[in-house]
C-alpha positions as a printed Julia matrix, in Angstrom:
355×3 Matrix{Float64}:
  23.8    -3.26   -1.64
  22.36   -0.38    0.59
  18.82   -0.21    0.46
  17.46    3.24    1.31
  13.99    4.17    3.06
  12.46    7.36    3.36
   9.29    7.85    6.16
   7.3    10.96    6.84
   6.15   10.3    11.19
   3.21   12.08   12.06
   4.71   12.38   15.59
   7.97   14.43   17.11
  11.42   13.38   16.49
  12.04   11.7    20.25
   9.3     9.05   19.63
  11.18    8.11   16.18
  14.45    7.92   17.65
  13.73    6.06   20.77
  11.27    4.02   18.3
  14.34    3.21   15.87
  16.57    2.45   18.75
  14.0    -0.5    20.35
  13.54   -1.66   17.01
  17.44   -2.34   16.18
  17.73   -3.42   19.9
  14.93   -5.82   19.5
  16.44   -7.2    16.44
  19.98   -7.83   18.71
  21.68   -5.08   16.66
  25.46   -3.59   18.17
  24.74    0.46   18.94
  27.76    2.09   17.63
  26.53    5.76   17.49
  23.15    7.47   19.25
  22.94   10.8    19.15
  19.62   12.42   19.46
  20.62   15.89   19.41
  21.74   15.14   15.77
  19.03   12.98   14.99
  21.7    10.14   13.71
  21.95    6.85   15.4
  24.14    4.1    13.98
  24.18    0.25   14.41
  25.54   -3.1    13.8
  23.17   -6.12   12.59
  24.62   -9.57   11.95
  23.99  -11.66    8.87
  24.77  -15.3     7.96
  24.57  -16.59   11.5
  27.18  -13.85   12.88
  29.9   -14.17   10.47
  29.0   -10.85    8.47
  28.5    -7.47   10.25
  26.6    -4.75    8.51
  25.92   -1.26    9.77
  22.24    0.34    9.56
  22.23    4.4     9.92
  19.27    5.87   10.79
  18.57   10.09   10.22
  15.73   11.67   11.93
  15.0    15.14   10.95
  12.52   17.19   12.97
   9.86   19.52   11.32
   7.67   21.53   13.79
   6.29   18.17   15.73
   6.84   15.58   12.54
   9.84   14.45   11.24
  11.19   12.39    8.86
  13.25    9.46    8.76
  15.55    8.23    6.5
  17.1     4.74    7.02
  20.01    2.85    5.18
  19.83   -0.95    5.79
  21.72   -3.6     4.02
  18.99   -5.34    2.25
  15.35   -4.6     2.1
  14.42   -7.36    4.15
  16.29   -5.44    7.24
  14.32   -2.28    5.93
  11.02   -3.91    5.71
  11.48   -5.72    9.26
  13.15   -2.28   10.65
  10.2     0.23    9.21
   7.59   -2.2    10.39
   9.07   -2.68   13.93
   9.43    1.52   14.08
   6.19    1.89   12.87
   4.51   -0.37   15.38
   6.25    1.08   18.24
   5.08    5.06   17.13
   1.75    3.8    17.02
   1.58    1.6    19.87
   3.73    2.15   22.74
   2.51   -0.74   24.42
   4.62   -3.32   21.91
   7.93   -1.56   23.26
   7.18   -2.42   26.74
   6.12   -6.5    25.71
   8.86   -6.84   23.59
  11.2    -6.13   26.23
   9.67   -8.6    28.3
  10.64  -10.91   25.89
  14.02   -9.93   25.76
  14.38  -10.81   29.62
  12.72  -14.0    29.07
  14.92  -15.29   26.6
  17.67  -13.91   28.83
  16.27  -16.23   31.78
  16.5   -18.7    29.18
  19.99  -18.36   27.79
  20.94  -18.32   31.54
  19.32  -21.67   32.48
  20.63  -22.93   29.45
  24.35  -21.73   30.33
  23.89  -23.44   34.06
  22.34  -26.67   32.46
  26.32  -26.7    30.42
  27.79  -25.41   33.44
  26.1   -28.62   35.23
  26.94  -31.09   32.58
  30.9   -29.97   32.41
  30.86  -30.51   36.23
  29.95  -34.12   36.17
  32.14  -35.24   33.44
  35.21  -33.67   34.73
  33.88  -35.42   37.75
  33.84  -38.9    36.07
  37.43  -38.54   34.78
  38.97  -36.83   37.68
  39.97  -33.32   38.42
  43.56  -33.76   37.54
  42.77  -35.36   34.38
  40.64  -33.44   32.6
  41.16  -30.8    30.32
  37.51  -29.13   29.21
  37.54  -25.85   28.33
  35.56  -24.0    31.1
  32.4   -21.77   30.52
  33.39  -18.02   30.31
  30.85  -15.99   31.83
  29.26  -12.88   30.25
  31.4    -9.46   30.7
  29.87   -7.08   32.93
  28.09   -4.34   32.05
  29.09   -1.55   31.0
  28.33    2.15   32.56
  27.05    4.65   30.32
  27.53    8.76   30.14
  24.88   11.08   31.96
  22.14   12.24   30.12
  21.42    8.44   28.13
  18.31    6.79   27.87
  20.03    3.71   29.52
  19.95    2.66   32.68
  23.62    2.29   34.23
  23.31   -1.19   35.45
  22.03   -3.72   33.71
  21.31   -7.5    34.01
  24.34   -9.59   34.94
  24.86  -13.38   34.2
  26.72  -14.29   37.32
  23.54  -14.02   39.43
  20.06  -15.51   38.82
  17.94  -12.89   36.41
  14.71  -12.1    37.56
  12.61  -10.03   35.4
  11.24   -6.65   36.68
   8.16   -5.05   37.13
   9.29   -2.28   34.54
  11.7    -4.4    32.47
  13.88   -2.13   30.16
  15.16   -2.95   26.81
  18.43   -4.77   26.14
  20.7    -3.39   23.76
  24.73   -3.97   23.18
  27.08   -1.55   22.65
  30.2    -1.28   20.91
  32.13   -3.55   23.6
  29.25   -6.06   23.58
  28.18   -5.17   26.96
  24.35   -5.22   27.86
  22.66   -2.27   28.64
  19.23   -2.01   29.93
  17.23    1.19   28.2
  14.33    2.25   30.53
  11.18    2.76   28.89
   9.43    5.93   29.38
   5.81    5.91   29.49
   5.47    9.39   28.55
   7.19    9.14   25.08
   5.98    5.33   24.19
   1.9     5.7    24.89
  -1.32    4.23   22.49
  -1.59    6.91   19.44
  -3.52    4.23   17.22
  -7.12    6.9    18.08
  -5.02    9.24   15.41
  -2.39    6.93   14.05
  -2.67    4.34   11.4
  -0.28    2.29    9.67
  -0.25    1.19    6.29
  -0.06   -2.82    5.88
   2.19   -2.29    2.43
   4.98   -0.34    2.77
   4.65   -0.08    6.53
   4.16    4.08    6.96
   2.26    5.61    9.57
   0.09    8.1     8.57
  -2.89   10.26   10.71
  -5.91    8.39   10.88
  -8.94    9.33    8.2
  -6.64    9.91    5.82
  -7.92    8.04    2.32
  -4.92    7.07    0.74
  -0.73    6.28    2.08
   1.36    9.15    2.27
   4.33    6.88    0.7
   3.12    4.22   -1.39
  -0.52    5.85   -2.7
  -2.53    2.18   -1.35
  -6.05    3.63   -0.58
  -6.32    3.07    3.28
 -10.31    3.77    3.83
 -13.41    2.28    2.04
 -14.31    6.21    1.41
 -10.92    6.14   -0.57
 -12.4     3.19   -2.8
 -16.01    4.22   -3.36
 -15.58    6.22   -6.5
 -13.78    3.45   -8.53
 -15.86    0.71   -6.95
 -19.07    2.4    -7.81
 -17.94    3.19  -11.58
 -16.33   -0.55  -11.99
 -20.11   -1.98  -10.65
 -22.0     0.69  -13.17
 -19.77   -0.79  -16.06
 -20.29   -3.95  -15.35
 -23.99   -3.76  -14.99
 -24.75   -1.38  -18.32
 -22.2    -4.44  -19.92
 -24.16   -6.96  -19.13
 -27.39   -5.46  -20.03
 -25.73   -4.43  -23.76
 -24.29   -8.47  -23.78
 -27.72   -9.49  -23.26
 -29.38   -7.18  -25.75
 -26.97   -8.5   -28.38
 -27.05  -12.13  -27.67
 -31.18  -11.75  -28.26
 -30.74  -10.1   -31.35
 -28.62  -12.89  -32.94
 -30.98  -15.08  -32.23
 -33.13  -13.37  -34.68
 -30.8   -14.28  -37.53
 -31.48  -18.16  -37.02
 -35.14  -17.58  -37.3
 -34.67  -15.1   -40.38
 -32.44  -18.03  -41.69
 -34.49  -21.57  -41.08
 -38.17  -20.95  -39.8
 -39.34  -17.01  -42.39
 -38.65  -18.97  -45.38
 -40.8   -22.02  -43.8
 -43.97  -19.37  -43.18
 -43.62  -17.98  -46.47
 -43.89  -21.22  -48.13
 -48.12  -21.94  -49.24
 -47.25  -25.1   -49.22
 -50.21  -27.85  -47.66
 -47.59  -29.1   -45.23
 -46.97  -28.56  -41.6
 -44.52  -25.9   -40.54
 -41.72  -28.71  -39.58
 -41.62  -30.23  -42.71
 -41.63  -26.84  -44.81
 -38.81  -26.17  -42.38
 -37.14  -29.61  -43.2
 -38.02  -28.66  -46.91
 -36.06  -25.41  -46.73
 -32.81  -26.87  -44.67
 -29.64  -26.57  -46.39
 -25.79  -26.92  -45.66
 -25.09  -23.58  -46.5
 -28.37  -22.48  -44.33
 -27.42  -24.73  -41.48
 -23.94  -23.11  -41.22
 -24.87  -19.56  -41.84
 -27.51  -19.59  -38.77
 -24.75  -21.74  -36.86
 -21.9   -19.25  -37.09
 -23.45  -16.02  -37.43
 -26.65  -16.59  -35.33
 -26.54  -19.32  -32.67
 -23.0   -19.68  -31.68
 -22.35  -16.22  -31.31
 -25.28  -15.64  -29.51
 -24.4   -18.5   -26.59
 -21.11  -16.72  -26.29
 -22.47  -13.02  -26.08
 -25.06  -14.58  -23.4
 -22.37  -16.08  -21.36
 -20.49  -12.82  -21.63
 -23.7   -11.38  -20.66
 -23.78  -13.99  -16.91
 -20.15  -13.1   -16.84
 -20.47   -8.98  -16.3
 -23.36   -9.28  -14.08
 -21.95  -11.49  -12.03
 -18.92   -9.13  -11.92
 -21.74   -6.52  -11.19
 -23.21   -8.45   -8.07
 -19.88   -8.4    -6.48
 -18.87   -4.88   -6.77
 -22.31   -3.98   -5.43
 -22.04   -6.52   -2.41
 -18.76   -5.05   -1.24
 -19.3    -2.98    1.86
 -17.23    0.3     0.26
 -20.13    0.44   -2.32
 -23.07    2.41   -1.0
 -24.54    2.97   -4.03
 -26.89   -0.11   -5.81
 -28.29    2.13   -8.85
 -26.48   -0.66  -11.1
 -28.44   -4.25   -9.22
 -31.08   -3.65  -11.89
 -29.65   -3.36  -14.69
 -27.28   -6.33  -13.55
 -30.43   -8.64  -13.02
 -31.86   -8.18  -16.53
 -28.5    -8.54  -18.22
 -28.26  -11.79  -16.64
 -31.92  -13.06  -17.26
 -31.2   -11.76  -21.27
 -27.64  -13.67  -21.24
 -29.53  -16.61  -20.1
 -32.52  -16.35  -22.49
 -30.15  -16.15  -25.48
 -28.55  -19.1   -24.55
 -31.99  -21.33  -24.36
 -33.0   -19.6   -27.5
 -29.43  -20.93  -28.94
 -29.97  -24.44  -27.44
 -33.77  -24.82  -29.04
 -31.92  -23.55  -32.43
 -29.72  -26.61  -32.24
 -32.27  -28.78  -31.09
 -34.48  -28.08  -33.64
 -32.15  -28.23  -36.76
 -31.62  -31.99  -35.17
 -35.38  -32.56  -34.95
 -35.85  -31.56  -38.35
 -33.02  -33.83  -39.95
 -34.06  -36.88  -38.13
C-alpha cells in the first residue's frame, strides 16, 4: 500500500531536497534517482530485516521561495518517520550535521566490529592449521564509488580497508544504486537554525512560519492565542452551569420542607414541632419528599461541585486571560454544597422523627 503525503515548506526548494535526501540517507535508504533540477529524488528503504525492498519518491515543487512536497512511502510509518526527519532538518540545520556524526560513529563501530571477526577467524584457522582449514574469509567493503560533477557528494568517501577516523566536517553517508558509500558534504549555507521563524507541528509533523495560530495541514491550534476563544467560552459555561446547578439543587430542597415540616406549623396542636412533625409523617409523604425533593437535590448539588470544578480548571490554564467566570464558579460550588447538607439534615431528620 502506498501511503501519500502532501507538505507545504515555508522555505526554498534546495533546503527540502537536500532535507529529504539526509533524511532517507539517515534512515540507510539506496539513492536510485536525485535530480534537483526536477525536483524528483527516488530511493530504496528495506523492510523485514533486508529481505523486502521498497522505493520512496519524493516531488518537490518550487513556488516563489516555498515549495511543496509530495512524498510516496510504503507505509505511513516510513511517512511519519520521513516527514518528521525532513521537517527537523528545515528547521534546524544543526540535526543534519549531528546526525552525520552518528553515521561515522557507527561506521567506526561496524569497522571494529569487522576487525574483532577478522581477529577471531585468524586464530582458529591458526588452531587447526593453515592447510586444514576451510573458513570462509571476510570480504571487505567495495570501494567507493565516484560521482558526476555538479553532485552534492563528495567523490571519495570513507573506505573500510583503512582505519576510519571521523572528520572535523563529517558528511553524510548515503548508498547508491551499486551499494557504494558516498559521503554528501554538508553545506552550512543551505542547513542553518530557522526555528526564530520556523515551527513545527508535533501532530502531523508540518512546518509552518512561526506565530501562526493554527497547522497549515492538520488544523491543531499551535499558540495559546489560537485557544483563548474556546477556552474562555468552555470556563464561562461551566461557571454560569454551576451557578444554575446550585440554584436548582436549593430550590428542591424547598419541596421537603413544603412536604414534612408546613403541615407541622400549621397544626394548633399543644405539641412541640417534632412531634407534630412525627404526627404528620407518612409513607406516601416520606417518598414524595425523598424522590422529588431530597435525592434530586444531592444530585443537582453534586452536578453543581462538578461544573465549577470544571470552571476552576479552564480558568487556571495559562491560555485563559480572562477570570470574569471565578465568581460565579465559587458560588455555584458553595450552593451545590449547601443543597447537599440541606439534603443530608432532610434524611436525618425523617430518622429522628421515626425513632
Amino acid at each position: 500500500m502506498i501511503v501519500t503525503e502532501i507538505r507545504a515548506f515555508p522555505v526554498n526548494s534546495t533546503v527540502v531536497m537536500r532535507s529529504t535526501l539526509f533524511a532517507l540517507a539517515n534512515m540507510g535508504a539506496t539513492l536510485q534517482t536525485y535530480n534537483e533540477e526536477n525536483g524528483v529524488i527516488v530511493a530504496t528503504v528495506s523492510k523485514w530485516l533486508g529481505l523486502q525492498k521498497q522505493e520512496v519518491v519524493a516531488r518537490i515543487r518550487s513556488f516563489e521561495g516555498t515549495c511543496q512536497l509530495e512524498l510516496d512511502a510504503p507505509d505511513f510509518d516510513k511517512a511519519r518517520e520521513l516527514l518528521q526527519l525532513i521537517a527537523t532538518y528545515t528547521r534546524d540545520g544543526g540535526r543534519v550535521q549531528a546526525n552525520a556524526t552518528i553515521q561515522w560513529v557507527d561506521l567506526q563501530r561496524q569497522q571494529a566490529s569487522k576487525a574483532r571477526q577478522q581477529e577471531l577467524t585468524n586464530k582458529v584457522r591458526s588452531l587447526l592449521g593453515s592447510g586444514q582449514s576451510n573458513l570462509p574469509a571476510v570480504v571487505d567493503e567495495q570501494p567507493t564509488a565516484l560521482v558526476e560533477a555538479g553532485d552534492p557528494a563528495q567523490p571519495v568517501g570513507p573506505s573500510m580497508d583503512a582505519p576510519i577516523a571521523i572528520p572535523d566536517n563529517p558528511g553524510v553517508l548515503v548508498k547508491n544504486r551499486q551499494n557504494m558509500l558516498l559521503e554528501l558534504k554538508v553545506d552550512p549555507e543551505v542547513f542553518t537554525d530557522r526555528s526564530g521563524f520556523v515551527t513545527m507541528c508535533s501532530v502531523c509533523y508540518s512546518p509552518t512560519l512561526r506565530g501562526s495560530a493554527f497547522c497549515p495541514n492538520c488544523g491543531r491550534p499551535l499558540t495559546l492565542e489560537a485557544v483563548q476563544p474556546e477556552m474562555r467560552e468552555k470556563a464561562t459555561k461551566s461557571a454560569n452551569s454551576s451557578m444554575t446547578y446550585g440554584l436548582i439543587g436549593l430550590a428542591l430542597n424547598a419541596i421537603p420542607l413544603l412536604l414534612l415540616v408546613l403541615p407541622a406549623l400549621l397544626n394548633p396542636a399543644d405539641i412541640s414541632l417534632l412531634d407534630r412533625i412525627r404526627a404528620t409523617l407518612t409513607p406516601l409523604t416520606i417518598t414524595l419528599a425523598a424522590v422529588i425533593g431530597i435525592l434530586p437535590a444531592i444530585l443537582v448539588g453534586y452536578a453543581a461541585l462538578r461544573q465549577g470544578q470544571r470552571a476552576s480548571w479552564y480558568l487556571n490554564l495559562p491560555a485563559v486571560l480572562e477570570h470574569s467566570g471565578r465568581g460565579k464558579a465559587g458560588i455555584g460550588g458553595a450552593l451545590g454544597w449547601l443543597a447537599i447538607y440541606l439534603s443530608i439534615g432532610w434524611i436525618l431528620l425523617i430518622i429522628i422523627s421515626l425513632l
